[in-house]
N, C-alpha and C positions, 0 to 999 in steps of 0.2 A: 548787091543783095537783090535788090529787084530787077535785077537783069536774070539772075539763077529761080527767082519765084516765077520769072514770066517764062521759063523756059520748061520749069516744071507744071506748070499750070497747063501749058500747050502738050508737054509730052502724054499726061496721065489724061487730060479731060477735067482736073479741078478747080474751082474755084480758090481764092485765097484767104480765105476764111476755113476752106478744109484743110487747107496745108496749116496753117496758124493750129488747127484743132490736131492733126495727127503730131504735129512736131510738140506741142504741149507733151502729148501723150509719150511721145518718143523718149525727150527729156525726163519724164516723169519714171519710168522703165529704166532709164539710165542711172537716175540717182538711186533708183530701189535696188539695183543689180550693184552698186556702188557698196551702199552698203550693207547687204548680205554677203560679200566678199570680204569687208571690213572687219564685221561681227563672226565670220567661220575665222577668220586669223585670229583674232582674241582668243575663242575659246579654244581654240589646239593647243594654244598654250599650254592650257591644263587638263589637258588629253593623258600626258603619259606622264604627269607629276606623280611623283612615288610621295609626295606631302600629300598633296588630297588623297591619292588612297588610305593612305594611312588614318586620316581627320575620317574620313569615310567608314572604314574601319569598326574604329575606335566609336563612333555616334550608333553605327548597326551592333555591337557588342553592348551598348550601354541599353540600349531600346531591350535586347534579348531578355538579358537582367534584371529590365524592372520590374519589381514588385512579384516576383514570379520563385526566387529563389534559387534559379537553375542558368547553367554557364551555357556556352555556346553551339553546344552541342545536346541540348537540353536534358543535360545528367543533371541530380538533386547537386546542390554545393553547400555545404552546410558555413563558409563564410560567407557567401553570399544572400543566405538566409537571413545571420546576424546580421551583415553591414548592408544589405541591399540598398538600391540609389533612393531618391527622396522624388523621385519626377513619377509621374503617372503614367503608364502606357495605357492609353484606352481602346488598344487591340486588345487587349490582354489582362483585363482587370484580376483586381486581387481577388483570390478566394478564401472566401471564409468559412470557418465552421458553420455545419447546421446544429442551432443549438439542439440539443436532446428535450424531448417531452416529457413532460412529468409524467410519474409512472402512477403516480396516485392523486386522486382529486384535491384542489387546493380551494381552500376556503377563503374569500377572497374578503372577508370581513377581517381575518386574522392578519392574513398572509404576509412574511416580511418584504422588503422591497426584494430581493436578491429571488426568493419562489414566485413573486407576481412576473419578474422578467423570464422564467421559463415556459411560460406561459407563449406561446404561440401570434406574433403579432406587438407583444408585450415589449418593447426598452426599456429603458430606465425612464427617457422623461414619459411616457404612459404607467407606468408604477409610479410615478411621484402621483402624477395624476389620478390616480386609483387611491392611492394611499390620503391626498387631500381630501376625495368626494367622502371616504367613509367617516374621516374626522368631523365630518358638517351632518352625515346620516349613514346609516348603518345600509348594506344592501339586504333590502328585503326577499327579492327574486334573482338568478341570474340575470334575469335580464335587465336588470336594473344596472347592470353595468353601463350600457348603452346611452345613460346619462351621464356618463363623464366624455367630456370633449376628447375626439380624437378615435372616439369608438363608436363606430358605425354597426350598420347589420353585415356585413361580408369580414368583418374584423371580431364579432360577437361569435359567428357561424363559426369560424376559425377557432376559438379556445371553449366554446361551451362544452363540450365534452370532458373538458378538463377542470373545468368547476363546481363550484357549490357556497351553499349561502349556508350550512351549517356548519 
């Protein structure tokens, strides 16, 4: 071995400490060429596997379907509608109705839970809440809505139009 370092040392002009350093490196290139030869034979494996396409398949047809109601060709499916998957796609979120606006102003002193939730901004637990505030006091102003939790000025701005305190 130190007969071939001393001959390579003479041939190039190196010291042995750069031969130590490029054979390090050489080795190192060896094992990494090792294995990405290793890892390309695994995966061809399942290159032309007719089961993974299938599994593959079958996961892109479930993704289509969700929450969306439409097959794979994105026609309406009306069992698909019924039985759609239970998993979320969050490309593709569900759409919901816009509820409809009341056509006439609702008096929010009165109002039962089911017309406070037509109300623009309104759910149920915001009607519960509406319905609690007036039981403790009556709203004197629209804008007295504003003091029930949960009802801001950009949430007030949003249904005034559709209220009244008489």
């Amino acid at each position: 071995m130190n007969n071939l370092e001393s001959k390579i040392q003479q041939l190039l002009g190196i010291t042995k400490n750069e031969i130590t350093f490029v054979s390090i490196i050489l080795i190192g290139l060896l094992i990494g060429l090792l294995i990405k030869l290793t890892n390309a034979n695994y995966l061809h494996r399942f290159q032309n596997n007719p089961t993974v396409y299938s599994l593959l398949d079958s996961i892109a047809e479930i993704r289509k379907t969700t929450f969306i109601g439409v097959d794979a060709s994105n026609q309406v499916d009306v069992k698909l509608v019924t039985l759609d998957t239970s998993v979320k796609d969050e490309k593709r979120p569900f759409q919901s109705k816009k509820k409809e606006l009341p056509k006439t102003k609702i008096n929010i002193n009165t109002a039962s839970k089911s017309q406070l939730m037509t109300l623009p901004g309104v759910g149920e637990k915001t009607a519960d809440l509406i319905i609690e505030f007036r039981k403790k006091q009556t709203f004197r102003t629209s804008r007295d809505l504003m003091k029930v939790k949960g009802i801001g000025i950009k949430k007030y701005e949003k249904m005034a139009p559709y209220i009244t305190t008489n």
